[in-house]
C-alpha positions in Angstrom: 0.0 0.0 0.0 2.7 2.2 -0.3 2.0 5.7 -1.7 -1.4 6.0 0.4 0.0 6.4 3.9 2.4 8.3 5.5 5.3 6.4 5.6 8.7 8.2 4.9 6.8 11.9 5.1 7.8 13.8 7.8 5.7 15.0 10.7 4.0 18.2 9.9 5.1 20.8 12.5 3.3 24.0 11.2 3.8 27.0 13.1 3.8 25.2 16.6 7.0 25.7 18.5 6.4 22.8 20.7 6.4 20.6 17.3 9.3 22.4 15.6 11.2 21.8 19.0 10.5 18.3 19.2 11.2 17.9 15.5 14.8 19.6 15.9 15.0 16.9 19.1 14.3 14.0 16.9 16.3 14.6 14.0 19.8 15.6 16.4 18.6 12.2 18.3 18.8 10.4 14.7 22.1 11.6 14.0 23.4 10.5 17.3 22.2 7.2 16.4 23.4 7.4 13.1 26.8 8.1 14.7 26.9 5.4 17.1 26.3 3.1 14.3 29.4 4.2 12.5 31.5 3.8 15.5 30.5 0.5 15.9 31.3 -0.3 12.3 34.6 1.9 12.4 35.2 0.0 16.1 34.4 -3.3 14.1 37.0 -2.8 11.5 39.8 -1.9 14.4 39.1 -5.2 16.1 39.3 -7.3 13.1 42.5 -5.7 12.4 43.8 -6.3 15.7 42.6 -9.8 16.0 43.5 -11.1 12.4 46.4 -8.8 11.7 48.3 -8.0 14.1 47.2 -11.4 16.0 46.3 -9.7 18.9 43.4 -10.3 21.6 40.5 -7.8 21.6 39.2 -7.0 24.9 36.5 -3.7 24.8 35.3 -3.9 21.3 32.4 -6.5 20.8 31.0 -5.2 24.4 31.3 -1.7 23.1 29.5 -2.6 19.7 26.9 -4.3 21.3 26.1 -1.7 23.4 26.8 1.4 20.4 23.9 -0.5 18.2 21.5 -1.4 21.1 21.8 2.6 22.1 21.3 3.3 18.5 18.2 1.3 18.1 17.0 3.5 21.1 18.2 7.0 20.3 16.8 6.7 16.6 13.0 5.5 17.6 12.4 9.4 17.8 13.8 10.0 14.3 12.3 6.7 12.7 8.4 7.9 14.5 9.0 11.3 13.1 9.7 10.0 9.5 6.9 7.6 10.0 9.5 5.0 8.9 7.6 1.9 11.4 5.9 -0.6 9.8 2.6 0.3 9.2 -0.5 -1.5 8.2 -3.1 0.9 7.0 -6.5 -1.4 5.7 -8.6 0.0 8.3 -7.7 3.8 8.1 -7.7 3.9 4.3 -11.7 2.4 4.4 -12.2 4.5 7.4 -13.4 8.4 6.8 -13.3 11.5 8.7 -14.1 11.2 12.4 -14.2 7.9 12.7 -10.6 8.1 10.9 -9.5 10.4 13.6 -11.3 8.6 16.3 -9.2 5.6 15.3 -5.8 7.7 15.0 -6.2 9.0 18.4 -7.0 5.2 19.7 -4.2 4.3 18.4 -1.8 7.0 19.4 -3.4 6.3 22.5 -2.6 3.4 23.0 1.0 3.4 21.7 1.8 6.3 24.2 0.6 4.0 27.0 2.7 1.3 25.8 6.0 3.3 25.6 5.1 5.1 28.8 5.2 1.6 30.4 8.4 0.8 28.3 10.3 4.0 29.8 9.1 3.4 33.6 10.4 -0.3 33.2 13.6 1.1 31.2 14.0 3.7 33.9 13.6 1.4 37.1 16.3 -0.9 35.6 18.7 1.8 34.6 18.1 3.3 38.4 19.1 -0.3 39.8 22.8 -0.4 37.6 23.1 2.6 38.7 22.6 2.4 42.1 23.7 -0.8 42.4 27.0 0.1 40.7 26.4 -2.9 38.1 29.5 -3.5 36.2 29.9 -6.3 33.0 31.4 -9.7 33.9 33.9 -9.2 31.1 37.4 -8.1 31.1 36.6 -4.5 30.5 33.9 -4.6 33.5 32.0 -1.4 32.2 29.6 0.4 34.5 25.8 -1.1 33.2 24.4 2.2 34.2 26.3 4.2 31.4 25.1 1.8 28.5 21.5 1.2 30.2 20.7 4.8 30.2 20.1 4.6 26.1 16.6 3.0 27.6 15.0 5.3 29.4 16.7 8.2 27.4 15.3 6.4 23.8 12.0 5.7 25.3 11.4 9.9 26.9 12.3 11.0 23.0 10.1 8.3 21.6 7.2 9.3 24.0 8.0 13.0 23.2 7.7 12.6 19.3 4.7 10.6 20.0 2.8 13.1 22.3 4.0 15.5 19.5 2.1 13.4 16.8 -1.1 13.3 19.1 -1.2 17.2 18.9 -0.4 17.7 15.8 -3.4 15.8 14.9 -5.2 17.0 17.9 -4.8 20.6 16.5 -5.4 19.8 13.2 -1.3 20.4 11.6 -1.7 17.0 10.7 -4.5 14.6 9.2 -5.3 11.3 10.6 -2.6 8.8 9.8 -1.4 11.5 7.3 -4.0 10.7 5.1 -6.6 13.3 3.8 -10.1 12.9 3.0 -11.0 12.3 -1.0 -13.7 15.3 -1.7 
């Protein structure tokens, strides 16, 4: 169904500062990822070098790429939602019209805000036990948990932030439904 629904269009901020803000939030949080997900490949490269060519044992690189992409995935949910870049199944809204259209969007929005809200007090509470805990890795580097836990709580506020922006925006009407308009 691709060309009817909003996927790869990005979220309509209007004249709303709030939007524009959390727009500017998103996209700096999506090239964060982005970077994280070429030091992991540069930090790749390094250890393969040091393992196969220089014959060397690696000891802080696979943690550290492991955690770079898992922070990645994180940090760019903000940028992906604002793209409308997650899989999306649009039957229902495209037969749908009007209010019952919107009625359906804000369900849905609804609903997703609730989920991730739960997602970032369970992602919080964890991060808050490495932390206070002083959690480090059984490996030979032994990093501090806290430090690469704190891409969930941090991923999830800027995913719940682009969402509650995408609730307004339709809310307010800078946005349609789903991003799709009503045929006249």
């Amino acid at each position: 169904m691709s060309g009817h629904g909003a996927a790869g269009k990005l979220a309509e901020a209007g004249n709303s500062r709030f939007l524009r803000l959390v727009a500017m939030i998103s996209t700096v949080s999506g090239w964060v990822a982005a970077s994280m997900i070429l030091s992991a490949v540069l930090i790749t490269c390094q250890m393969i070098f040091v393992r196969y060519v220089l014959n060397q044992s690696t000891i802080w690189q696979t943690e550290a790429v492991v955690y770079l992409v898992i922070a990645a995935t994180m940090l760019g949910l903000p940028y992906v939602q604002r793209l409308r870049g997650h899989v999306n199944v649009d039957l229902i809204p495209l037969a749908l019209k009007g209010r019952a259209r919107l009625i359906l969007s804000l369900c849905t929005m609804g609903l997703g805000i609730a989920v991730v809200s739960l997602m970032l007090f369970y992602g919080f509470e964890y991060w808050y036990e490495a932390f206070s805990r002083n959690w480090r890795s059984d490996t030979v580097w032994g990093v501090r948990l806290w430090i690469p836990y704190l891409a969930l709580p941090l991923g999830f506020s800027l995913f719940l932030l682009q969402m509650v922006a995408d609730f307004y925006a339709v809310i307010a009407g800078y946005e349609a439904p789903f991003g799709l308009e009503d045929e006249e």
